[in-house]
matplotlib code that plots the C-alpha trace (Angstrom):
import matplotlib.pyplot as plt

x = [-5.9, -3.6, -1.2, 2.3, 0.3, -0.2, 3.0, 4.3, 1.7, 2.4, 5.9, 5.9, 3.8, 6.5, 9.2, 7.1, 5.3, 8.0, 5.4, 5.3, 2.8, 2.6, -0.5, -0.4, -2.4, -4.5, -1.4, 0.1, 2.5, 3.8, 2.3, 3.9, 6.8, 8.9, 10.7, 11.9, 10.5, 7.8, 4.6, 4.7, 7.3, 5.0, 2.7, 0.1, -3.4, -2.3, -3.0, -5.4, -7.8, -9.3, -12.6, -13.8, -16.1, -13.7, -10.7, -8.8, -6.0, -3.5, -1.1, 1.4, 4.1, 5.8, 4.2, 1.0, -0.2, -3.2, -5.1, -8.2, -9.2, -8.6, -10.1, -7.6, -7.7, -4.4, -4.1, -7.7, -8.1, -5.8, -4.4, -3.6, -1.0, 0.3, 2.5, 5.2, 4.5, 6.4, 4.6, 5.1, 5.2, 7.2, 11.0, 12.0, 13.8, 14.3, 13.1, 14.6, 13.0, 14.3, 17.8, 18.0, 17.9, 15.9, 15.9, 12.9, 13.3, 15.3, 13.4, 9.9, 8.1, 6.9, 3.5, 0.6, -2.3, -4.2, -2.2, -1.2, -5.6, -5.5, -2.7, -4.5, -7.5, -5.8, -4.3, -7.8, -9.0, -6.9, -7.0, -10.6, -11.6, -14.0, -13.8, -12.1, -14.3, -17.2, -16.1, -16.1, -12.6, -11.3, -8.5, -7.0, -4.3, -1.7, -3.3, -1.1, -3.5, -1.7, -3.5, -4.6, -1.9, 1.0, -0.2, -0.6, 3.1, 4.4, 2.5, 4.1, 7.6, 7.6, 6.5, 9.3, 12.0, 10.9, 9.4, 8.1, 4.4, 1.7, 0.3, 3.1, 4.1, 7.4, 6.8, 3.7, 6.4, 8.8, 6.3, 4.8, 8.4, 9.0, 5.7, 6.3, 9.7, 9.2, 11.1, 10.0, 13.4, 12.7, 8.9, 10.1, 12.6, 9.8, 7.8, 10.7, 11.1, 7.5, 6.9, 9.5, 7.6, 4.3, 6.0, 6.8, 3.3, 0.5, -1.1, -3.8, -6.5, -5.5, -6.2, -8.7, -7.0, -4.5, -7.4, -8.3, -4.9, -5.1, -8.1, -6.0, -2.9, -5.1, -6.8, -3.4, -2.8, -5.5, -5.2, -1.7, -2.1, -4.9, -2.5, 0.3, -2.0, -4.3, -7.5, -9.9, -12.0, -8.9, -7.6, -11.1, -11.7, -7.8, -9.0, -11.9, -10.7, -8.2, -10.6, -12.6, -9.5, -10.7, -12.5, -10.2, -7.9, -7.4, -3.6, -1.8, 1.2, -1.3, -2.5, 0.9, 1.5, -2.1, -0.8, 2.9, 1.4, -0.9, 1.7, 3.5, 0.1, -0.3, 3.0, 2.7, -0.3, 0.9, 4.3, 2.7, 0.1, 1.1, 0.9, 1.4, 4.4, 2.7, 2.6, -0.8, -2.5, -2.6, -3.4, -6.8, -7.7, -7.0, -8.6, -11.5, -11.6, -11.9, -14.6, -16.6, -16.3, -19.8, -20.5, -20.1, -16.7, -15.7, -12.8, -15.0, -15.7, -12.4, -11.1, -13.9, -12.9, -9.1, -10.2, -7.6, -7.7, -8.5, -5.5, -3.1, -4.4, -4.6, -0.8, 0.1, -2.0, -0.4, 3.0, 2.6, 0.7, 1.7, -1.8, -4.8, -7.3, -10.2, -8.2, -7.1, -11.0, -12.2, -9.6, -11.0, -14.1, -13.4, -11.7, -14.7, -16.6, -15.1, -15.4, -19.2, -19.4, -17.9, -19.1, -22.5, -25.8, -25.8, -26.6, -24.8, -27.1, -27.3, -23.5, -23.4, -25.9, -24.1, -20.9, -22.5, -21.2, -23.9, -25.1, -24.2, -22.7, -20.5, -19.7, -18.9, -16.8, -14.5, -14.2, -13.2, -10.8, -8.6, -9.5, -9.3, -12.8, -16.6, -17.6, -19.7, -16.8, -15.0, -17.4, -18.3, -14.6, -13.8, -17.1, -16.2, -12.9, -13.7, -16.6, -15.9]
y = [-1.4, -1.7, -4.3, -2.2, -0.9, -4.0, -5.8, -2.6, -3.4, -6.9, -5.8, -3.4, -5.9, -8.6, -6.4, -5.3, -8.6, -10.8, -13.3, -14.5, -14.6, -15.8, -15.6, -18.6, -18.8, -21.9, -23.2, -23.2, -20.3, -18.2, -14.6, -12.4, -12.2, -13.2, -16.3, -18.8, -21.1, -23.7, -23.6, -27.6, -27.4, -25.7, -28.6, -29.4, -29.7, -25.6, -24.8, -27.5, -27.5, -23.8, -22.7, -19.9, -18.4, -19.6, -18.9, -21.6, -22.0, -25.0, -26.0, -28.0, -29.4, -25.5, -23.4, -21.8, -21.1, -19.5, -19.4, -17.8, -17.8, -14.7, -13.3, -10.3, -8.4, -8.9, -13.2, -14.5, -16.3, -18.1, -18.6, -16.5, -18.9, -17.3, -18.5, -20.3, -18.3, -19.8, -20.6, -18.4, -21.2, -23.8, -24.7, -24.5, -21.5, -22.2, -23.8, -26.0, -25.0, -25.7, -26.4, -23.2, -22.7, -19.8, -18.3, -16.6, -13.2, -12.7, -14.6, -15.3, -14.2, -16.1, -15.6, -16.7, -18.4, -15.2, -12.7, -15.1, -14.8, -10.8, -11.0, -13.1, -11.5, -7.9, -9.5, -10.6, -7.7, -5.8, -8.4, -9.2, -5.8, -7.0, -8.0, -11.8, -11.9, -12.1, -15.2, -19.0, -19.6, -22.7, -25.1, -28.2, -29.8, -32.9, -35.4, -38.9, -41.8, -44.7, -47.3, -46.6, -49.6, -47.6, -44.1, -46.1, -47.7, -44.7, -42.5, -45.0, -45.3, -41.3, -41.1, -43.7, -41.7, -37.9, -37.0, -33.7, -34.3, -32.1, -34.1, -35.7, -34.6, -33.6, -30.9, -29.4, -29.6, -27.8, -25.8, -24.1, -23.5, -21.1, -19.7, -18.8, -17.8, -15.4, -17.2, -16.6, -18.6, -21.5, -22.0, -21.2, -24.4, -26.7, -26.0, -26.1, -29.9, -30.6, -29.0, -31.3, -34.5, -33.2, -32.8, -36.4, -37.9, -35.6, -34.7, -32.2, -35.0, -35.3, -32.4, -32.3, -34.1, -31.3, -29.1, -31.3, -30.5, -27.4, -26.0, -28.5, -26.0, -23.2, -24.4, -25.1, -21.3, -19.9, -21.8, -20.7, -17.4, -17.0, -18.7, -16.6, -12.6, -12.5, -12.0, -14.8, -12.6, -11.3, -14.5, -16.6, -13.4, -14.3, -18.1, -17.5, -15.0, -17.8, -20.9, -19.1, -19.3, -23.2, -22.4, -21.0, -23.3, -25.5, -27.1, -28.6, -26.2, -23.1, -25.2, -25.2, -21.4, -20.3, -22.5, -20.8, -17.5, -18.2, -18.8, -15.5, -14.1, -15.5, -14.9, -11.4, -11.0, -12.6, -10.9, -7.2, -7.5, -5.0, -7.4, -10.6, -10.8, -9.8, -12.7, -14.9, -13.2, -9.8, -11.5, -13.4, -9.6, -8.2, -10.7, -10.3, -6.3, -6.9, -9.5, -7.8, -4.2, -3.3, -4.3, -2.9, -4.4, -3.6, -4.9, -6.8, -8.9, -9.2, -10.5, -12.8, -14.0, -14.6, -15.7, -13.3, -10.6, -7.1, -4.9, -8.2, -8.1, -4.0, -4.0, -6.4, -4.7, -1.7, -2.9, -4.9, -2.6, 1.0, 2.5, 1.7, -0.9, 1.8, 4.2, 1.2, 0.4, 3.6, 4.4, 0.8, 2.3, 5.4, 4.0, 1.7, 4.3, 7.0, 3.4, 3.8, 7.2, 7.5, 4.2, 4.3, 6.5, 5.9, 9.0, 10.2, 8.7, 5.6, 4.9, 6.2, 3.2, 0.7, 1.0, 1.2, 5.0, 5.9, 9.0, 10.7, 13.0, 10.8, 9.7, 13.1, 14.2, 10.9, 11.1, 14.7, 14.0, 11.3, 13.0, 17.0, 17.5, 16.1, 13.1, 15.6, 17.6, 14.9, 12.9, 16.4, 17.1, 13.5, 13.2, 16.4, 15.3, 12.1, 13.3, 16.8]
z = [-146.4, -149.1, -149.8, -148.8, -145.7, -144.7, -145.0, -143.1, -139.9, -139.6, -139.9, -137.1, -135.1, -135.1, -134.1, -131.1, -130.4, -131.3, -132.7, -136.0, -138.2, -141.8, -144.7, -146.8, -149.8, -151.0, -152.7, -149.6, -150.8, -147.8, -149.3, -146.3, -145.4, -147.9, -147.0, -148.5, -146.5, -147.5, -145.9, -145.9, -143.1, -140.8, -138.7, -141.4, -138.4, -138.2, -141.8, -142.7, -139.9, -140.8, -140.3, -142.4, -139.5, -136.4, -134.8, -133.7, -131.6, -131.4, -128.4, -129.6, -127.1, -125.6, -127.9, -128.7, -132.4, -134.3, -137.4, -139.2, -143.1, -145.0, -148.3, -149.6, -153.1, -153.8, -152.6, -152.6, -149.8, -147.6, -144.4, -141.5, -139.4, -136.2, -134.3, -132.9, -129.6, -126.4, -124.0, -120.6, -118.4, -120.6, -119.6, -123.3, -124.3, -128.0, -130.9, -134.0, -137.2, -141.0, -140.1, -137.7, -133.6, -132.5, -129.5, -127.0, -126.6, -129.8, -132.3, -130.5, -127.8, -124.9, -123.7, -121.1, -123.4, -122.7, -123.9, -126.6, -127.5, -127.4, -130.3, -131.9, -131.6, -132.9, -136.0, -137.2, -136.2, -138.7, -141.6, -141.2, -140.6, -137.6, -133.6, -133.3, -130.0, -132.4, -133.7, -132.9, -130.7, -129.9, -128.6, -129.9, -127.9, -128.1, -126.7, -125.5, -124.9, -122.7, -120.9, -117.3, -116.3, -117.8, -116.3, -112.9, -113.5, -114.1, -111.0, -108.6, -110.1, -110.2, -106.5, -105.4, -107.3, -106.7, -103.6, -105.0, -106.2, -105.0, -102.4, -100.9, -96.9, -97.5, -100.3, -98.1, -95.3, -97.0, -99.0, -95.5, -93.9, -97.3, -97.0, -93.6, -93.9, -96.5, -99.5, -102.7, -104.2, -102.3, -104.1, -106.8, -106.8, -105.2, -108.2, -110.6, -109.0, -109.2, -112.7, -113.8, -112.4, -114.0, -117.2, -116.8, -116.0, -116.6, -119.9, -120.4, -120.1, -116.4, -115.3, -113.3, -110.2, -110.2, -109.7, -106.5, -105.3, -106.5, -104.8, -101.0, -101.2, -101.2, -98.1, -96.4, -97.3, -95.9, -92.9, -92.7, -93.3, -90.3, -88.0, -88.8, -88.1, -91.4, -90.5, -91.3, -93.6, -95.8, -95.9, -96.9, -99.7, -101.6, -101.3, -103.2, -105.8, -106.4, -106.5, -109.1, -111.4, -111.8, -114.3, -116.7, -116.1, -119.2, -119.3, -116.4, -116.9, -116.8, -112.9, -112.0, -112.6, -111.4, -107.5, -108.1, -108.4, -105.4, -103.2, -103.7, -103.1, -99.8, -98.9, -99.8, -97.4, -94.6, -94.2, -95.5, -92.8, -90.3, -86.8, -88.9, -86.3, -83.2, -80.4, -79.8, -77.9, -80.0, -83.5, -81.5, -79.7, -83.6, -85.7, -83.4, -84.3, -88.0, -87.2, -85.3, -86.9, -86.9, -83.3, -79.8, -78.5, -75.4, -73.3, -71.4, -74.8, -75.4, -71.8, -72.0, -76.1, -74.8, -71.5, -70.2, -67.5, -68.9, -67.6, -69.1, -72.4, -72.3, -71.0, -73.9, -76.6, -75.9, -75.6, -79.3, -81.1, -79.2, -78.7, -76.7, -77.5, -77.7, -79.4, -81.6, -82.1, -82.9, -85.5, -87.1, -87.2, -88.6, -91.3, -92.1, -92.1, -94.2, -96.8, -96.3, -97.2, -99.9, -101.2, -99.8, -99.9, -96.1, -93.5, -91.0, -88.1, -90.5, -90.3, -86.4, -85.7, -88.3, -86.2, -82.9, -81.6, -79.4, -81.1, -84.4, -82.5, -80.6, -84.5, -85.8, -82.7, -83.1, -86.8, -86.7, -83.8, -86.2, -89.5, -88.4, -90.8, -89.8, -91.8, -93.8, -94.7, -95.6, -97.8, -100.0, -100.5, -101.8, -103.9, -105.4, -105.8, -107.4, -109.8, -111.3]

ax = plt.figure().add_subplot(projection="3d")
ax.plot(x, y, z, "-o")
ax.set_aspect("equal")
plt.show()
């Protein structure tokens, strides 16, 4: 790539990406863009600590930044710094820089550390001519050291003067009335509050006891959300796609936005369900279905399961949910089933016996009844569908 094509990419790549990106040469000579500017102004660890075989990425207070080495015709080699990149879950909005404010949004982007990666990634793709996910990558953050008296000093005072930490009674008190309430605002001020304390009192270094509390709020969630009409199986399933965030978890501001973004989650799940508001009795007799899917329930199982008298819990079923329970159970079935075949390799008399109809006929005859085809029909006209 020549040197005006170039220019013109990184060009075009700012105004989309609103992330700025500068090559400095060994004299530490800003090559693109022109500027004015000195390179000595920028945060001398970004330039000097290059690797000529790594990509490494700084984070440095709100914002994220980049660099790689580069060899070019036209420069020789140099410096690729990237960067300042806001990031997505920082407070600041703006940045002082050689006598100027600058503004996110107008000037610079904001973005989460991994979509501030793919960027990076991208540029050297197109400088270096090869993948930047075949290359070394790594961090380097601001670390604070304080003695553990001081960090113990100040965890107390802060608890005594903000009653918003992440284990305290009163913010899982409030915290579960939002949730339940349906009030996306309302976490999103608790966290506000309690982003503000960790701001104060937590560096990087400390993160693993958020994870602790962390991985507590999602088992207050999934308890929640069973009590409120989830069903224990949905519920456990977003509790563990969430855990296994942990792991790429590496700042306590990314924790903080990973339990944020959790709680809509839940929230979303319990008040989508479709009987999340039904009364007691009907979330047990439903929770029950989903459990036990692929086994013979009757409504002797479930008078005995809610200790409840048959025609009481089929009056109420029917009242909450406005169908029968068997007609309720068999259209659960059904739908697991047209899952397995399309999904599975399973037979007819196979699936019949997994979801214990009494003969593939009785199977076929209640499909077709709530889908107007047979389970053959319908699993060639989707496959077909699906794979021409």
């Amino acid at each position: 790539m020549d040197n005006a094509t170039l220019k013109y990419v990184l060009d075009q790549l700012y105004k989309e990406y609103l992330i700025p990106l500068f090559l400095v040469n060994d004299q530490y000579e800003i090559v693109i863009p022109k500027t004015n500017w000195s390179s000595r102004n920028f945060k001398e660890q970004v330039l000097e600590e290059t690797h000529p075989n790594e990509i490494r990425y700084f984070k440095k207070g709100a914002f994220f930044y980049s660099n790689f080495a580069f060899e070019l015709p036209e420069y020789g080699t140099g410096t690729v710094m990237i960067g300042p990149c806001g990031a997505l879950e920082a407070g600041s909005d703006s940045i002082h820089f050689q006598g100027h404010t600058y503004f996110a949004g107008i000037h610079y982007s904001k973005s989460s550390r991994e979509g501030f990666e793919q960027f990076t990634n991208l540029i050297f793709a197109i400088i270096r001519g090869t993948l930047g996910q075949n290359q070394k990558q790594h961090w380097y953050y601001d670390r604070v050291y304080k003695s553990t008296n001081y960090h113990l000093a100040q965890n107390l005072s802060s608890r005594r003067d903000q009653k918003n930490t992440l284990d305290s009674y009163e913010f899982e008190r409030r915290y579960i009335e939002a949730i339940r309430r349906n009030e996306p605002d309302k976490i999103k001020w608790l966290f506000k509050k309690m982003a503000d304390t960790y701001k104060v009192k937590l560096s990087d270094s400390d993160l693993e006891g958020l994870k602790y509390k962390y991985a507590g709020l999602i088992t207050i969630l999934t308890r929640v959300s069973i009590e409120d009409g989830v069903p224990a199986e949905q519920a456990f399933s977003l509790s563990d796609a969430l855990l296994q965030r942990l792991q790429s978890i590496y700042t306590y501001a990314e924790c903080l936005v990973s339990v944020q973004d959790a709680s809509y989650k839940f929230m979303d799940m319990i008040h989508s369900y479709q009987y999340a508001t039904k009364n007691q009795l009907v979330q047990k007799i439903l929770n029950y279905i989903d459990e036990h899917i692929y086994d013979r329930i009757t409504l002797a199982d479930l008078a005995d399961f809610t200790n409840r008298h048959k025609t009481s819990i089929s009056t109420q079923f029917k009242k909450e949910v406005g169908q029968p329970i068997h007609v309720y159970i068999n259209h659960k079935k059904i739908q697991e089933s047209k899952h397995l075949l399309l999904f599975t390799e399973l037979s007819l008399k196979e699936i019949s016996g997994l979801l214990h109809y009494s003969s593939q006929s009785h199977f076929v005859h209640t499909f077709k009844q709530f889908m107007g085809i047979t389970p053959g029909e319908f699993r060639n006209e989707n496959l077909t569908y699906h794979f021409e």
